[in-house]
Residue frames relative to the residue before (quaternion, step in Angstrom):
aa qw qx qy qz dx dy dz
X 1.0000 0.0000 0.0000 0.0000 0.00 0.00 0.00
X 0.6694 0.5376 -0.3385 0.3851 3.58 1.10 -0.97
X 0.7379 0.4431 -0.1284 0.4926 3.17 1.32 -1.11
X 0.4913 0.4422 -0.5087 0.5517 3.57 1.03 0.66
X 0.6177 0.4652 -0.3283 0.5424 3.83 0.70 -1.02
X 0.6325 0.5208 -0.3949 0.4156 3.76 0.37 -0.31
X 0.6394 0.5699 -0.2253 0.4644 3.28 1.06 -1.49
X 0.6947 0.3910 -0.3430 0.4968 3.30 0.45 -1.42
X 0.7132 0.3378 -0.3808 0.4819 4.30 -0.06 -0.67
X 0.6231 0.3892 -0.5714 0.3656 3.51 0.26 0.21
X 0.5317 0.6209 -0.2454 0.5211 3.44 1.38 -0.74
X 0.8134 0.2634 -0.2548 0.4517 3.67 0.29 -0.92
X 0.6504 0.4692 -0.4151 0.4296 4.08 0.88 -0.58
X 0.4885 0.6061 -0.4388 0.4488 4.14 0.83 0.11
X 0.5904 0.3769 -0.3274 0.6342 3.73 0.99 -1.09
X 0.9031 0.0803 -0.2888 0.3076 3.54 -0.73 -0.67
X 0.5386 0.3542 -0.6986 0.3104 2.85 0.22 1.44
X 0.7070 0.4747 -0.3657 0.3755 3.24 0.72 0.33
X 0.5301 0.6683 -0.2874 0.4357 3.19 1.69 0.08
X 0.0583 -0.9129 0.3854 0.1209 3.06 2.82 -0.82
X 0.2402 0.7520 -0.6119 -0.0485 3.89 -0.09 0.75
X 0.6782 0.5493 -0.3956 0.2860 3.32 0.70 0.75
X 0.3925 0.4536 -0.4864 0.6353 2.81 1.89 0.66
X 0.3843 0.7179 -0.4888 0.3132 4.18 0.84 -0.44
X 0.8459 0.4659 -0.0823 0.2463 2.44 0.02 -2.39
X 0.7697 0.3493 -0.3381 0.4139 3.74 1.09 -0.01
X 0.5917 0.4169 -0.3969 0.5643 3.24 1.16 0.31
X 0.5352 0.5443 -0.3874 0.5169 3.88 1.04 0.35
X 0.4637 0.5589 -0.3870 0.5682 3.68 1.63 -0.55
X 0.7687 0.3767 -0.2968 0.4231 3.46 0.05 -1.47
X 0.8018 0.4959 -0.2964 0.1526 3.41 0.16 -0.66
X 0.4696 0.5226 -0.1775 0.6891 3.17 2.40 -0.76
X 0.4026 0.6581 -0.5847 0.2511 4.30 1.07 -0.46
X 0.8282 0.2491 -0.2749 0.4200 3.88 0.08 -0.52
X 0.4313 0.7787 -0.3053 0.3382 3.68 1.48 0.01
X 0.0432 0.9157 -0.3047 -0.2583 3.61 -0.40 0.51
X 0.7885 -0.4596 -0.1766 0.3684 3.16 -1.11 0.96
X 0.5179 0.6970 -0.2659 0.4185 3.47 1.64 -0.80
X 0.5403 0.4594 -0.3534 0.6100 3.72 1.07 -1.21
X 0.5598 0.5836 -0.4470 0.3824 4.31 0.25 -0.77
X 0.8466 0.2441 -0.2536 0.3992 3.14 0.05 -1.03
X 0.6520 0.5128 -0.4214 0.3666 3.31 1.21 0.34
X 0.4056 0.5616 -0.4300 0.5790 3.77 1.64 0.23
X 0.6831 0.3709 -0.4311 0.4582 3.71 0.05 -1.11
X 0.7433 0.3269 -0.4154 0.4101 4.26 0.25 -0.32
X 0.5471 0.6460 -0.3511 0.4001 3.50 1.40 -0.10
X 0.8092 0.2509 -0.1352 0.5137 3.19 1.22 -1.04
X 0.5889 0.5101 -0.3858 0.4941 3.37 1.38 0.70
X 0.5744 0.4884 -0.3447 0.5592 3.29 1.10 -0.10
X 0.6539 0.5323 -0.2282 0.4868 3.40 0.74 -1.01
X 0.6810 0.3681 -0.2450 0.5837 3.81 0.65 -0.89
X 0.4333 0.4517 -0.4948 0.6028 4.26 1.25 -0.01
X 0.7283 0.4443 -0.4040 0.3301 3.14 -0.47 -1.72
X 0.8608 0.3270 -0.2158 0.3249 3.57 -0.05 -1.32
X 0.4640 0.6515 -0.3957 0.4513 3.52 1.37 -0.40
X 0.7846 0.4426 0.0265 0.4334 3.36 0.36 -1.17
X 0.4548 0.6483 -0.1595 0.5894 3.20 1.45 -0.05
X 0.6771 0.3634 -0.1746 0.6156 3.14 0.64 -1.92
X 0.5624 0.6218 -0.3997 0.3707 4.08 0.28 -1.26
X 0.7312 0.4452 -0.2793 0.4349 2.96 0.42 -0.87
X 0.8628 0.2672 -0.0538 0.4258 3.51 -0.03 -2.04
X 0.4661 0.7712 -0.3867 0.1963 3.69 1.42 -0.84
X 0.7127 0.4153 -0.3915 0.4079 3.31 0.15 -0.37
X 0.5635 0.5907 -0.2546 0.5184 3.79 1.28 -0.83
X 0.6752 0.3170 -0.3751 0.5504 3.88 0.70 -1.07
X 0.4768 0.5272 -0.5392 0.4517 4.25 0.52 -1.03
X 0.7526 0.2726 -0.3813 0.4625 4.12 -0.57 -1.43
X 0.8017 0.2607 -0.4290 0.3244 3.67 -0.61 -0.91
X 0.7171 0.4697 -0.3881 0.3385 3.70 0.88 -0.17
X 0.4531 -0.5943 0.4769 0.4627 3.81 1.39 0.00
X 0.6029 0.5622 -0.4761 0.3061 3.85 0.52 -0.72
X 0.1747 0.8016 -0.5386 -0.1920 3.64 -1.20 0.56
X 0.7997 -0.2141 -0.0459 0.5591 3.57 -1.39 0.16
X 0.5960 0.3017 -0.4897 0.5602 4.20 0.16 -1.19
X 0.5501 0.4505 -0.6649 0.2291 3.76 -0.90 -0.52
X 0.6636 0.4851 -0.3252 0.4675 3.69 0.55 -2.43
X 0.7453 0.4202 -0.3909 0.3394 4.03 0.32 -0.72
X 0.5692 0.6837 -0.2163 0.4023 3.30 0.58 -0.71
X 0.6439 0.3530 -0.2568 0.6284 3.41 0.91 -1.55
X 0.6244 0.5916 -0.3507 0.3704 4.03 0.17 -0.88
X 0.7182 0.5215 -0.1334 0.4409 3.23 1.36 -0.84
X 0.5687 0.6078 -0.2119 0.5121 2.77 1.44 -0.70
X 0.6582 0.5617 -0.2315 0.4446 3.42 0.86 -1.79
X 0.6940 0.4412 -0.2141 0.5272 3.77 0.74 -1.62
X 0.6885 0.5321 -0.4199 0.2578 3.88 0.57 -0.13
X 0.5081 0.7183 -0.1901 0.4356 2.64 1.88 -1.08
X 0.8283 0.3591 -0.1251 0.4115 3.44 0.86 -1.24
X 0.4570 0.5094 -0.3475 0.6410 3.23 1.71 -0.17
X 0.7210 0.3570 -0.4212 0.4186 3.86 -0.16 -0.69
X 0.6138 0.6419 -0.2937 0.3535 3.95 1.37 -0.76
X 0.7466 0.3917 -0.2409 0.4808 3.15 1.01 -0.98
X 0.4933 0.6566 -0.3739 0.4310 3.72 1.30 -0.42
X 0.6726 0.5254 -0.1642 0.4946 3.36 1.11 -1.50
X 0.7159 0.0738 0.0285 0.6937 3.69 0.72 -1.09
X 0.3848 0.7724 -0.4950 -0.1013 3.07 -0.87 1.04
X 0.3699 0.6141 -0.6001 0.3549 3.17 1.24 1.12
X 0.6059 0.3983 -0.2937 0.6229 4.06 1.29 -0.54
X 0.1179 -0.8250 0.5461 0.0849 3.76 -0.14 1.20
X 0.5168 -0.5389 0.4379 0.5007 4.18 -0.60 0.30
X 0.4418 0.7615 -0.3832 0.2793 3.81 1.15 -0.65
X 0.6518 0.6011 -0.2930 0.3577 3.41 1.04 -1.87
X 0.7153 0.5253 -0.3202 0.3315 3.23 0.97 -1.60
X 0.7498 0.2192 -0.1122 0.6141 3.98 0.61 -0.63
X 0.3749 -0.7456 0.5426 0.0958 3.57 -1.42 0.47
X 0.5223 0.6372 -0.2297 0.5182 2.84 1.88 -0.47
X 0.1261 -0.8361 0.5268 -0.0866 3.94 0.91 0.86
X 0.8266 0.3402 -0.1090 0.4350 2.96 0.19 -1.90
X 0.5972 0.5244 -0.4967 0.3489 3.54 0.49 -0.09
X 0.7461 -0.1595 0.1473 0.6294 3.06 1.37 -1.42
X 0.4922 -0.0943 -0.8540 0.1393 1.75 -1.97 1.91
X 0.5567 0.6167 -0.4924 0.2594 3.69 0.40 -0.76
X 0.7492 0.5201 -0.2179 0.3475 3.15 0.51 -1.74
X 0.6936 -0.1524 0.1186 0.6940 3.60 1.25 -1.21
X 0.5476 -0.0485 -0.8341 0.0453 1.58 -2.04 1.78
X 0.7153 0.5394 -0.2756 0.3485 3.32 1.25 -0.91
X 0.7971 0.1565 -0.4244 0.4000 3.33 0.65 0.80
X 0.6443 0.0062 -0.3272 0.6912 3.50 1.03 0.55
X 0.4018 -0.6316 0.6593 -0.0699 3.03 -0.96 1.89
X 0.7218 -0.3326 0.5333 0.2898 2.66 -2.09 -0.69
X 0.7226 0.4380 -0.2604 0.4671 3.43 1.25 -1.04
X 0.5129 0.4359 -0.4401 0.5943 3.90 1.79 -0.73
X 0.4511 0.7023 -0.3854 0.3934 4.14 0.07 -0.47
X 0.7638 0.4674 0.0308 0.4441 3.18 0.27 -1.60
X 0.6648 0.5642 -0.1129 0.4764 2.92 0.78 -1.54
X 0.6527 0.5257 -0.1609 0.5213 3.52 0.71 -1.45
X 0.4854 0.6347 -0.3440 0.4932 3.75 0.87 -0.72
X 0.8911 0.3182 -0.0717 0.3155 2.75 -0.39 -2.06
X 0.4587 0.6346 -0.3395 0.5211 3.59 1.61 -0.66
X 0.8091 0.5146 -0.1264 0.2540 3.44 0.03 -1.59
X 0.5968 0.6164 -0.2387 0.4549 3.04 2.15 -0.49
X 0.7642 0.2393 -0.1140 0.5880 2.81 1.39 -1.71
X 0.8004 0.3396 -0.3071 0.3871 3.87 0.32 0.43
X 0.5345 -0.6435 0.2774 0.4724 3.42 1.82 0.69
X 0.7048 -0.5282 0.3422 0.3274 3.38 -1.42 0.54
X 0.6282 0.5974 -0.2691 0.4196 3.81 1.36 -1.19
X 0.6211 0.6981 -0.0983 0.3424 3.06 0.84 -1.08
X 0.6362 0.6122 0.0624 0.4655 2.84 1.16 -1.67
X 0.7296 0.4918 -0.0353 0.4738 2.81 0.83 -1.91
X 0.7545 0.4042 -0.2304 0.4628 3.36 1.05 -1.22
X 0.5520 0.4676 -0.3747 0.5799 3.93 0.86 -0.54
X 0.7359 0.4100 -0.3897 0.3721 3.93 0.39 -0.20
X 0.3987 0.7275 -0.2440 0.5024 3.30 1.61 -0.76
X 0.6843 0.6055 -0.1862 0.3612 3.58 1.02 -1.76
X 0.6104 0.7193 -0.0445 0.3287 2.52 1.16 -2.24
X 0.7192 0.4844 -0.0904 0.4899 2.98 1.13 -1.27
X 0.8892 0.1056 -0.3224 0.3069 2.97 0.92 -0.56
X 0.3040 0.6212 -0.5501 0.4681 3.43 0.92 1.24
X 0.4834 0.5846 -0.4476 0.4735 3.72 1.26 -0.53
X 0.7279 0.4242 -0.2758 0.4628 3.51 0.50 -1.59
X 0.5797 0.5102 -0.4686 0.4290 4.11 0.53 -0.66
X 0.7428 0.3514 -0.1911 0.5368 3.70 0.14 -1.09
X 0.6994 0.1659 -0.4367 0.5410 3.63 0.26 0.56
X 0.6152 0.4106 -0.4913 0.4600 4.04 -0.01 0.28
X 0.6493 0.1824 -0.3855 0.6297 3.78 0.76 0.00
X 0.4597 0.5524 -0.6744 0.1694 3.83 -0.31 -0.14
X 0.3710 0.6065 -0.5890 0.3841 4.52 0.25 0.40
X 0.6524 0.5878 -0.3405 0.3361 2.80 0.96 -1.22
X 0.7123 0.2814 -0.2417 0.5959 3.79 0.37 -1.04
X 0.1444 0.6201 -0.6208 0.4574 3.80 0.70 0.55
X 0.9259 0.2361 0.0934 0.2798 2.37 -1.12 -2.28
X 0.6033 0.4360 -0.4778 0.4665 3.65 1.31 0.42
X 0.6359 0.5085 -0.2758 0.5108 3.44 0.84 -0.85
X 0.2645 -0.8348 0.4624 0.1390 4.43 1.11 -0.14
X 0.8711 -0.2452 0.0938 0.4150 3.61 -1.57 0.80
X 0.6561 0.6369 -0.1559 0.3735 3.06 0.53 -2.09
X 0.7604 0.4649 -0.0897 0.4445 3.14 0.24 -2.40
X 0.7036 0.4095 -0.3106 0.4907 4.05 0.81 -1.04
X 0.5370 0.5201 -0.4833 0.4555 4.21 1.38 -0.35
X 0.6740 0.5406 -0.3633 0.3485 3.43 0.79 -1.03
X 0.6403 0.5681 -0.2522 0.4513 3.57 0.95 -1.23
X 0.7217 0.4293 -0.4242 0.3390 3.50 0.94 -0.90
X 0.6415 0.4445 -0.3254 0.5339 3.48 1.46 -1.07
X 0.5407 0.5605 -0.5258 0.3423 3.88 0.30 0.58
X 0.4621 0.6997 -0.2386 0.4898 3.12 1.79 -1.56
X 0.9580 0.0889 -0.1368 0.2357 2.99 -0.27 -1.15
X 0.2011 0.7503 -0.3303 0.5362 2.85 1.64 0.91
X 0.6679 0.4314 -0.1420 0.5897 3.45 0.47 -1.40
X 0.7079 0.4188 -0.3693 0.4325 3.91 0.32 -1.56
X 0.4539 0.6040 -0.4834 0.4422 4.31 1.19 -1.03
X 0.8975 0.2329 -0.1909 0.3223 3.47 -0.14 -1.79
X 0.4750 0.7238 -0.3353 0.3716 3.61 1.29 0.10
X 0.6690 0.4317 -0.0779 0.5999 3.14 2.00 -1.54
X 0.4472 0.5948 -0.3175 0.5878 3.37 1.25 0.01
X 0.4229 0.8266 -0.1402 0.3439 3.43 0.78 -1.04
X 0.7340 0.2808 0.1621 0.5968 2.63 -0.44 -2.81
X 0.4353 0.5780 -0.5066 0.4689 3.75 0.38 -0.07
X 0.7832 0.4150 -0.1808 0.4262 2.93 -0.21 -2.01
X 0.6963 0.4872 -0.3444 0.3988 3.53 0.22 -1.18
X 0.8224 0.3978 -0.2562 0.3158 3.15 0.64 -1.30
X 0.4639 0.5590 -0.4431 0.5254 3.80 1.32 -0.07
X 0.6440 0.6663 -0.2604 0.2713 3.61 0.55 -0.91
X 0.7468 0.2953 -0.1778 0.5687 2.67 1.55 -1.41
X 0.3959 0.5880 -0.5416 0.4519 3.56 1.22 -0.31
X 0.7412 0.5355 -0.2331 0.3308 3.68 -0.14 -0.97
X 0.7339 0.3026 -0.2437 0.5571 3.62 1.27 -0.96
X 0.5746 0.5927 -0.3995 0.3988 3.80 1.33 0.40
X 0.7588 0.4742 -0.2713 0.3545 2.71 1.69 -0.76
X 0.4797 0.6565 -0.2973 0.5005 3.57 2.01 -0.34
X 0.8242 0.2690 -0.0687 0.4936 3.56 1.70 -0.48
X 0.2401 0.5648 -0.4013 0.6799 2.58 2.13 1.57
C-alpha cells in the first residue's frame, strides 16, 4: 500500500509542476475578466476535458505520431511558444478588444492547450508513462486535473476579492509573464531542436 501511494506521488508531483496552476490561475482571471459567471463554468469543463482528452491521447500514441510525423520535442515547444506569444503580445497591444471576443471556444484553446497541457505536461507524460507504467501515469494526471478544475471554478472568487483595479493589474502582469514564458519555450524549444539534430 505504501509503495503504491509512493508511486502514485512520485508520478503525480512531476505533472503539477508542470501543469503550474499558479502561474494558470492569473492569466485564467484575465481571460474570463469580461465573461459571465455561467459561460465560466463552461470554459473550466472545456478546458479540462480538452487538456484530458489531449493529454492522454498523446500518452498513449505520442511517441508514434512525433516518428511518422518528423516533429520532435523542440519542434512541440517552439510551436507552443509561438502560439502563447502571439496571444500575449495581442492582448497587451489591444486590450480593451481581447483575441477572446473573436471565438468562444477559450477553453479549448488557449486554456485547454497549451496552457494546461503544454509542451512541458506532453513531454512530461511520455517520460512518466515509460518509467512508471501507463496506469499510473494516467491516474496522477486524471488527479491533476482535477484540482486544475477546483481552483479554476472558484477562481471569481479572488476576482472579486482582489477588485477592478487589482484584476487590470493581474491581467497586464499575466500577460506579461505568458510573453516571457512563450519566449522561453521558443528558446528552449530551438535549443533542443538543434541538440537533437547534432545527435541525430
Amino acid at each position: 500500500m505504501l509503495a503504491t501511494l509512493h508511486e502514485f506521488f512520485v508520478t503525480f508531483f512531476p505533472l503539477f509542476v508542470a501543469i503550474d496552476i499558479v502561474g494558470l490561475l492569473p492569466i485564467y482571471l484575465s481571460a474570463t475578466s469580461s465573461v459571465a459567471e455561467s459561460e465560466r463554468r463552461s470554459i473550466v469543463v472545456d478546458a479540462t476535458v480538452t487538456g484530458g482528452m489531449v493529454g492522454l491521447g498523446f500518452m498513449l500514441i505520442g511517441d508514434t505520431v512525433l516518428h511518422v510525423l518528423g516533429v520532435t520535442v523542440g519542434d512541440l515547444q517552439a510551436a507552443g511558444g509561438i502560439l502563447l506569444l502571439v496571444l500575449a503580445v495581442y492582448n497587451l497591444l489591444h486590450p480593451d478588444q481581447p483575441l477572446r471576443r473573436a471565438s468562444g471556444r477559450i477553453g479549448v484553446m488557449p486554456l485547454g492547450v497549451p496552457m494546461i497541457v503544454g509542451p512541458a505536461v506532453l513531454t512530461t507524460l511520455l517520460a512518466l508513462a515509460r518509467s512508471r507504467g501507463y496506469v499510473t501515469t494516467g491516474v496522477a494526471f486524471l488527479v491533476n486535473l482535477a484540482f486544475v478544475w477546483a481552483v479554476l471554478r472558484w477562481a471569481f472568487f479572488i476576482e472579486r476579492s482582489i477588485g477592478e483595479a487589482g484584476a487590470q493589474a493581474v491581467a497586464k502582469v499575466s500577460n506579461l509573464l505568458l510573453a516571457a514564458i512563450a519566449v522561453m519555450m521558443i528558446r528552449i524549444g530551438i535549443l533542443t531542436a538543434l541538440s537533437e539534430a547534432r545527435s541525430g
